[in-house]
N, C-alpha and C positions, 0 to 999 in steps of 0.2 A: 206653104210651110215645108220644114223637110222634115223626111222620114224616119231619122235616126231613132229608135229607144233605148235612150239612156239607163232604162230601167235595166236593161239586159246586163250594158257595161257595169252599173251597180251592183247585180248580182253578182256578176265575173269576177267582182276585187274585192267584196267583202264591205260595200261603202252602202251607206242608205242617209242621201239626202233631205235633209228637212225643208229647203229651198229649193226643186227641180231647176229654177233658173239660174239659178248658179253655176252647177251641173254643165248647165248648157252652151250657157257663159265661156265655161273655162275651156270648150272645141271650138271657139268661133272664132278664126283669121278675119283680121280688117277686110281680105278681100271678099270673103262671103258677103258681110255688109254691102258693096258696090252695088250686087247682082238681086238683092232680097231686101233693097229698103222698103218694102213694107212691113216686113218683118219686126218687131218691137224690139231689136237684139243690141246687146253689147257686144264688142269682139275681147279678148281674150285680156288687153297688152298692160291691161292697170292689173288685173290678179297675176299674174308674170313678173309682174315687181314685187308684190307682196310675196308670192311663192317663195321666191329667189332667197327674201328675209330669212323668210318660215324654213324652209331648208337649210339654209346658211348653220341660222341656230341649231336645229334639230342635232345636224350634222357636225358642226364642232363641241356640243354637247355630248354627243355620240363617240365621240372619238377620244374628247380628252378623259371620257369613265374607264374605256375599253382597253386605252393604254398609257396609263399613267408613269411609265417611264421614257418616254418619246419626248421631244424638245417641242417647242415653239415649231420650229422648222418642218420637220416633219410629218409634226400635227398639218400644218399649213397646206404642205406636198399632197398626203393623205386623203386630205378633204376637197380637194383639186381634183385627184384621181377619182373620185366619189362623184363628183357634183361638176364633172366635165358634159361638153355636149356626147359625146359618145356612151358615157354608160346611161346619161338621162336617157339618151333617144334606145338604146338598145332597151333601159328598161320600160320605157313607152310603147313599144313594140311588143314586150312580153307581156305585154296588158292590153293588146292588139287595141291599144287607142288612135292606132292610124283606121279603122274601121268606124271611126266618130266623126272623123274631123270634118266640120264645117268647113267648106274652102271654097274659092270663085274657082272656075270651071278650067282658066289658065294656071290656076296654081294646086292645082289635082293634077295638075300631068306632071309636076316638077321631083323629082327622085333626086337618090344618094344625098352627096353632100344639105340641100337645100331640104329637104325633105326632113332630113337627123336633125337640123336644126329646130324646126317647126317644130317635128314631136318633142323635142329637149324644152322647148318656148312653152306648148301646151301640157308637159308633164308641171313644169314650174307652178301654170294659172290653174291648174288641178289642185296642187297641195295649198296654192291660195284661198281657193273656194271652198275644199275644207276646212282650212283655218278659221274662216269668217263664219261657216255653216255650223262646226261642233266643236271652233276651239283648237289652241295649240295642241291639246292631250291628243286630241283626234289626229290631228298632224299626223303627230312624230309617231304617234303607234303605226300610221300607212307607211312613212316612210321608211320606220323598220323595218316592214315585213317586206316593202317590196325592193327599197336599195340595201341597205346595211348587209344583206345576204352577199353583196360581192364584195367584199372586203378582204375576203380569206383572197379570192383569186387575185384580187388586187395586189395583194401580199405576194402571194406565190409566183406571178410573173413581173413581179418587179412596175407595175405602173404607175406605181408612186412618184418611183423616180423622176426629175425633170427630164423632159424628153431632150428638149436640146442639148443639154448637158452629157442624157448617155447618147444620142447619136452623132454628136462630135468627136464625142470617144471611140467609138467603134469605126466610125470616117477614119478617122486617123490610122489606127489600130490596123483596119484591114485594109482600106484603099491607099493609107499615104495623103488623105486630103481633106481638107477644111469646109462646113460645107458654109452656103454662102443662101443668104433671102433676100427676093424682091417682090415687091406686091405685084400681082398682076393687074388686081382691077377692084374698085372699090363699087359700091350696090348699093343701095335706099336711101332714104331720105335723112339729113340729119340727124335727128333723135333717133335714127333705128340703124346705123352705117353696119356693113358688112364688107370685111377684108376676105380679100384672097390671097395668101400669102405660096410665093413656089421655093422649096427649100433644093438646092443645085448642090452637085459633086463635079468637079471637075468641068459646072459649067452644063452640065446636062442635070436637067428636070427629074429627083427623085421622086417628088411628092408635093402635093398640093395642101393645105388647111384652110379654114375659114376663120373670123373669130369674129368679136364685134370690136374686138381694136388688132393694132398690127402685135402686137406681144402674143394677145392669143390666137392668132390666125397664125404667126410663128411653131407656138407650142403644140399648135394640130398640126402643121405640114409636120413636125420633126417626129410627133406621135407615129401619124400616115408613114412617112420614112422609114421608121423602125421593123415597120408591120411588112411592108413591100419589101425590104429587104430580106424578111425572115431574121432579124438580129435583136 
């Protein structure tokens, strides 16, 4: 068996489960499964679809009370900058749920980009296993308290905005040039495909992204872009 108590992470965020396997559920990568079938376990990837729901609403719910004079559009943009893999995994991090996760012993050594995805994946099958556990209400009260808080900085440095949109713009603007995307290399199995997308200036590699299609493996390189640039 493993070690983890969950009880601890429980107290750390303010959640007290009526189902501990659920809980436990929602840290467990397919590949822990390989290494621990005797284990009775589920891995995470059914409550990661449900989460994704559960948040989706919570969050467009969230946004169109907060700001009732904002379009369609923006609404859209907002809720994107909210429920992208990077503030998920940064705020998966801020809830040191990388100190939970259930993982095969080759995919504990994997960092940065693959790593932000994972926690982004298990923060999702987190809000799903509350859902089923205490309920929408339960949800969207967690995910207030622990996303909706970035919102303001969302606002204040502009990452609402479509990335490739403003790094095209600033290509232009300051180097004279158009940038240009090609996949590098595509990763897992059908039902779970992962792009790599490299966004180029002039033909030299600014920046990398990932996504689960090329659109969104697009709008990380051009995010990553923006950040590497300083712009």
């Amino acid at each position: 068996m493993n070690d983890k108590d969950f009880s601890e992470f429980e107290r750390s965020v303010g959640l007290v489960f009526r189902d501990e396997a659920l809980l436990r559920c929602a840290f467990t990568h397919r590949s822990y499964l390989n290494e621990h079938r005797s284990e009775k376990l589920e891995h995470n990837e059914r409550l990661e679809f449900l989460g994704d729901a559960v948040l989706e609403l919570a969050t467009t719910a969230f946004l169109y009370n907060k700001f009732p004079e904002k379009n369609e559009g923006d609404l859209t943009a907002l809720r994107s900058a909210l429920v992208n893999t990077n503030t998920l995994s940064e705020t998966a991090a801020s809830l040191k749920m990388n100190d939970y996760l259930l993982l095969s012993k080759g995919e504990a050594k994997d960092t940065g980009r693959a790593r932000a995805f994972l926690l982004a994946n298990t923060f999702e099958a987190l809000v799903g296993a509350v859902y089923l556990d205490q309920g929408f209400e339960a949800a969207d009260r967690f995910i207030s308290q622990v996303l909706f808080t970035k919102i303001e900085e969302i606002l204040e440095k502009k990452l609402w905005l479509d990335p490739k949109s403003h790094f095209q713009e600033k290509a232009q603007d300051k180097e004279g040039a158009t940038p240009t995307y090609a996949t590098i290399r595509e990763t897992g199995p059908d039902h779970d495909k992962r792009f790599v997308v490299g966004v180029y200036l002039k033909e030299v590699l600014v920046a990398e992204g990932e996504g689960k299609s090329k659109q969104e493996a697009e709008t990380d390189a051009a995010r990553n872009a923006l950040e590497s640039k300083a712009w």
